[in-house]
C-alpha positions in Angstrom: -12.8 38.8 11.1 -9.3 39.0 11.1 -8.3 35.2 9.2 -5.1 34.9 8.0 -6.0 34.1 3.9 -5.0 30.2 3.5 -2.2 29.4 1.1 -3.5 28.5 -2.1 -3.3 25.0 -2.7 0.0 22.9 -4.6 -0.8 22.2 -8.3 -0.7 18.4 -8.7 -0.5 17.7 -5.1 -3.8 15.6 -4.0 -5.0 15.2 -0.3 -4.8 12.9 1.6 -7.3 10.2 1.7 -9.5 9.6 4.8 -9.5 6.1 6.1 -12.7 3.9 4.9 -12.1 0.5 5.8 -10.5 -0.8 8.7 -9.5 -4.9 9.3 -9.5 -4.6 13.3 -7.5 -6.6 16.1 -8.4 -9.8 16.7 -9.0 -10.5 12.6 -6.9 -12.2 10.4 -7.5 -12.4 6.6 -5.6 -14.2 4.2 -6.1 -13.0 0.6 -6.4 -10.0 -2.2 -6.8 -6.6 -1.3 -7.6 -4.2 -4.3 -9.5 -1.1 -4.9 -9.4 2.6 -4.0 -9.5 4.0 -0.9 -8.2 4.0 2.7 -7.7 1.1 4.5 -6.1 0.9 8.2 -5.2 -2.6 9.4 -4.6 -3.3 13.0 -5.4 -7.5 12.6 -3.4 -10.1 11.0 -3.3 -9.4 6.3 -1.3 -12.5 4.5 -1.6 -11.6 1.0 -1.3 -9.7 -1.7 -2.4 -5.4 -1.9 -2.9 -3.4 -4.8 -4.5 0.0 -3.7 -5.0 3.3 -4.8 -4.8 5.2 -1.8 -3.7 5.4 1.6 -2.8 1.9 3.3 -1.9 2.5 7.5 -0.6 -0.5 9.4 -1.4 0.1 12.2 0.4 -0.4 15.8 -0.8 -3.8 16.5 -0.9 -4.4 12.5 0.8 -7.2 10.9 1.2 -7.7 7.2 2.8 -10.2 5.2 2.6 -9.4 1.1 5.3 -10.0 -1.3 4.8 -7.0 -3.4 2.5 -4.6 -1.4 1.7 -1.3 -4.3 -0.4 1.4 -2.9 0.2 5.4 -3.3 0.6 6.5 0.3 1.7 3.5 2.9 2.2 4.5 6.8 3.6 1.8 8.5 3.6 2.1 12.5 3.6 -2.3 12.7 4.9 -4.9 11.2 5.4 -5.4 7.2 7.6 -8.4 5.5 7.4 -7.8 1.8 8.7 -5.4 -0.7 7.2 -2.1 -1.1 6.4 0.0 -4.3 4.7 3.1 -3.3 4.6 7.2 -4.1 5.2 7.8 -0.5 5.8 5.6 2.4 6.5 6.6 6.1 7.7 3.8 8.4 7.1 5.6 12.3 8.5 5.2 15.4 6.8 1.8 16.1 7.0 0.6 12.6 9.1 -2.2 11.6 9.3 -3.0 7.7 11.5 -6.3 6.7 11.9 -5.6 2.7 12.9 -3.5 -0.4 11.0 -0.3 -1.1 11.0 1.7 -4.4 9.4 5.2 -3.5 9.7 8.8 -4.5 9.2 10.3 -1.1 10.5 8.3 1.7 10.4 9.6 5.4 10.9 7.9 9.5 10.9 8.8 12.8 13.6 8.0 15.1 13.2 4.4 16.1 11.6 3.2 12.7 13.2 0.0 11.6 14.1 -1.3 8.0 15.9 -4.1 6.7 16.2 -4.0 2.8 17.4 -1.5 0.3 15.5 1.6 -0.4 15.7 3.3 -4.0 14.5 6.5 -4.5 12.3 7.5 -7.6 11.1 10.6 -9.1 7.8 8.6 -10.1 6.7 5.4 -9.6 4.8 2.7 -11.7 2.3 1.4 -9.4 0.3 -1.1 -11.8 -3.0 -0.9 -10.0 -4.7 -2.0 -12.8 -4.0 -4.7 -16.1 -3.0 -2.6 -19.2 -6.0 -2.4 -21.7 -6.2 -5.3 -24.1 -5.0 -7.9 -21.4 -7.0 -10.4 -19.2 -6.6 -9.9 -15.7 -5.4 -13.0 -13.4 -8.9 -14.2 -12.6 -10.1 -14.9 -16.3 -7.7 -17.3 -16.8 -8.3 -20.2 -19.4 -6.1 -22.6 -17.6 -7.9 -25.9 -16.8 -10.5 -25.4 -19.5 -11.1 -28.5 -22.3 -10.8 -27.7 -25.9 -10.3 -31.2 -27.4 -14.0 -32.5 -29.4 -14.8 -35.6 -28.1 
């Protein structure tokens, strides 16, 4: 009966995305991550990430990804590779070893970060090929043309 009224919510601010998938401890995979959606990894990832949405490494998470893009990344493991994201928080626990290009950037004391970080006011994430070009997996390499 007596609510306080809830704030109305911030024009082009979306919510944050619940997790969906979750590579556990214990797992290792080596390869592609891309999609949509939140993904929490607490294994072993060697790869490469494209993701729109929310990407948490977890404590015992470990990821290795030269060029990991994904809108929100929360980092409270490990991470070698560069980062391009719209927001990335490295916590207490976390430990990143690369460059980051970002426009919102935060830590807790006892985050670590070796690389450069450089500030944006909006990031190009390139989730997805531009339209007109193939992407990477319908390549014509290796394919005969010659008549015989």
């Amino acid at each position: 009966m007596f609510r306080k009224p809830s704030p109305p919510p911030a024009a082009g601010i979306t919510p944050t995305e619940r997790i969906t998938s979750v590579l556990g401890p214990g797992l290792t995979w080596t390869g592609s991550l891309r999609g949509s959606g939140g993904v929490r990894i607490e294994g072993i990832f060697e790869g490469e990430i494209h993701l729109r949405g929310l990407l948490v490494i977890g404590e015992s998470g470990r990821v290795t990804c030269e060029a990991l893009r994904a809108n929100t990344v929360v980092v409270a493991g490990t991470l070698y590779g560069n980062v391009i994201a719209e927001k990335l928080e490295i916590r207490s626990t976390g430990r990143v070893w690369g460059d980051v290009t970002v426009v919102t950037f935060t830590t807790e004391e006892g985050a670590f970060l070796r690389g450069q970080v450089r500030m944006e006011e909006k990031v190009d994430l390139q989730l997805e090929p531009p339209e007109g070009q193939p992407t990477p997996d319908k390549s014509t390499e290796g394919t005969d043309n010659s008549s015989a």
